[in-house]
C-alpha positions in Angstrom: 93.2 112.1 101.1 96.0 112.4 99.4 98.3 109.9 97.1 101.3 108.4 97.4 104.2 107.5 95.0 104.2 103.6 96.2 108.4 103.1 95.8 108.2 106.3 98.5 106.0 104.0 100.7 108.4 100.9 100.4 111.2 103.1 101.5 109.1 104.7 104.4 108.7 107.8 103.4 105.6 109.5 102.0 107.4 112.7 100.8 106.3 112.1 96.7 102.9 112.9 95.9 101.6 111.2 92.4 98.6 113.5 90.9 97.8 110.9 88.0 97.8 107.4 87.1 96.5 104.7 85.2 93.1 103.3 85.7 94.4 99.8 86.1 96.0 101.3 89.1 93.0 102.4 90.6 91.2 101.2 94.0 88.1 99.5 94.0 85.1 101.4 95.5 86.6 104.6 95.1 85.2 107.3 92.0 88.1 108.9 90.2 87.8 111.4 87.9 89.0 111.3 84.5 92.2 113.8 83.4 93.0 112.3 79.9 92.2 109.5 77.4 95.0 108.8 75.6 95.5 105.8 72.5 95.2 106.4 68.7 92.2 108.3 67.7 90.0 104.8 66.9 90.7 104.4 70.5 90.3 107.2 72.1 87.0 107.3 70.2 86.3 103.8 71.6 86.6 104.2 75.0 84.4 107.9 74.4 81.8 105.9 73.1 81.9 103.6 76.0 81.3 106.9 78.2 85.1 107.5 79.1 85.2 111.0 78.5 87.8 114.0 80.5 86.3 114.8 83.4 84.0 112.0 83.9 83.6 109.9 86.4 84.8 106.2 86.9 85.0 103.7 89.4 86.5 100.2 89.5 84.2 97.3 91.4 86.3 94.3 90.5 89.9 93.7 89.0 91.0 90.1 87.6 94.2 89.4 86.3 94.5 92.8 85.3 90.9 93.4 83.4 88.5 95.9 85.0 85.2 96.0 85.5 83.8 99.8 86.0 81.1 101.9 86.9 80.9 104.8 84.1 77.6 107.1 83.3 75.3 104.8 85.0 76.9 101.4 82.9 79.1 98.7 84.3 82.0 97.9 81.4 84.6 95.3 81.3 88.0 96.5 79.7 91.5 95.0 79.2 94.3 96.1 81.3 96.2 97.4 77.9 92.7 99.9 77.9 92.8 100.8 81.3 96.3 101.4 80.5 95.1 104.5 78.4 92.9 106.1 80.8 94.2 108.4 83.3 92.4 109.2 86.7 
């Protein structure tokens, strides 16, 4: 299946694909993988100890007011938008 720039979709067209974004962007029920962790280092080391690691996998069950709740490595986390912000699927 393949991904859609939304501002493309609101004109009509689905000419731009988009390869990467933001897990706060993310569907619910779907397993993304992850391309890059970014943040400072404490954060980056964070979220690795959490289980976000590149090339993991992640998937969003819920989303409220902007914090997630995930699937990762067999663990269900709850994380801030400005985290989810850092994680790119």
């Amino acid at each position: 299946m393949k991904k859609y720039n939304i501002s493309e979709y609101v004109n009509g067209s689905f000419a731009e694909e988009v390869d990467d974004m933001p897990l706060s962007m993310a569907s619910a029920g779907k397993p993304n993988v992850i391309k890059k962790v970014g943040g400072k280092e404490e954060t980056r080391k964070f979220l690795e100890n959490l289980g976000f690691v590149t090339g993991g996998t992640v998937t969003v069950v819920s989303e409220t007011g902007g914090n997630l709740i995930v699937n990762v490595k067999d663990s269900r986390v709850a994380i801030g938008k400005d985290m989810a912000n850092k994680i790119v699927v």
